[in-house]
N, C-alpha and C positions, 0 to 999 in steps of 0.2 A: 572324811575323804570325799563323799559323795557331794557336800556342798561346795567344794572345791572345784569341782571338776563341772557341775550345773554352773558355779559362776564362770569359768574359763569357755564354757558352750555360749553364754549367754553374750561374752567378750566384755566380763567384768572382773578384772583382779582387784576392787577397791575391797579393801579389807569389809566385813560386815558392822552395818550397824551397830552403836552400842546396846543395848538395852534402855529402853525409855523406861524413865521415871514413870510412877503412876502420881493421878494429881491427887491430892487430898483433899478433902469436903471443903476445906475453906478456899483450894483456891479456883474449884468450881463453883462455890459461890460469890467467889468477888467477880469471877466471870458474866452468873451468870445477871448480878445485881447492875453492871457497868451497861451490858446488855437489856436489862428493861430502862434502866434510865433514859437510852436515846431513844425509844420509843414512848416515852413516859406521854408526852404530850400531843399523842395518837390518840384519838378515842373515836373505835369504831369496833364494828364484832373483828372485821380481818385481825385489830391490835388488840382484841383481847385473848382471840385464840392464838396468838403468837407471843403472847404473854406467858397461857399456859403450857405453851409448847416450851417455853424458853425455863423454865419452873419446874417442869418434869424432864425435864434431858437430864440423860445418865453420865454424859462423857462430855468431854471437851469437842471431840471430834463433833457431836452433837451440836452442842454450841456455834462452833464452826461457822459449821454448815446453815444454821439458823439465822446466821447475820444475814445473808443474801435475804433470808426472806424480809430482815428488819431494814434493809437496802430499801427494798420496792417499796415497805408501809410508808418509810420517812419518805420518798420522793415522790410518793402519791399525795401524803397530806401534807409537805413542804417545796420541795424543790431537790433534783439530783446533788446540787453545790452542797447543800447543807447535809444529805442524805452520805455524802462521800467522806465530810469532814469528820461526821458521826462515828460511821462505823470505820474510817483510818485510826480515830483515835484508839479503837480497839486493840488492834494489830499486839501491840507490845503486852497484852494480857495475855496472848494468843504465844507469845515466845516460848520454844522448850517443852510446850505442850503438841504443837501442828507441825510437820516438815517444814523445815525452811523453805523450800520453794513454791507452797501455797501462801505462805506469809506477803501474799501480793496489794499495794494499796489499790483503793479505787480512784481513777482519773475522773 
């Protein structure tokens, strides 16, 4: 009842989220494999400590969030064009795992 009535306060009757799936070890790691690969032909300490950051992340959420930082590596040592193409191709690995509305591409 109490959740009820927080969402009606809040000026939310959309029913509550489902329960998210949890991801399983393989497909944090096709994540997080797809993710070193656009950095693969980086080679600096910035891209090898974002290698090991990308290696040890626990969650997807992690992952994520790690793209932004393989965003700047790729448009420092390429170009923002290619740096955009890179990490948009991600997006669809990122589906069912991230809310849909961070599921945002980069321009």
């Amino acid at each position: 009842m109490i959740p009820i009535i927080a969402r009606i306060f809040r000026g939310s009757l959309k029913p509550l989220a489902p329960g998210r799936k949890t991801p399983h070890l393989k497909d944090l790691q096709a994540i997080r494999v797809a993710l070193l690969r656009c950095i693969e032909d980086c080679d600096s300490v910035p891209a090898r400590r974002l290698s090991h950051k990308i290696i040890h992340a626990q969650s997807v959420q992690e992952l994520w969030l790690l793209r932004n930082d393989a965003y700047q590596l790729i448009s420092q040592q390429t170009s923002q064009t290619v740096a955009s193409e890179r990490i948009n191709a991600l997006i669809s690995l990122f589906e069912g795992w991230v809310e849909p509305r961070q599921l945002v591409r980069i321009k």
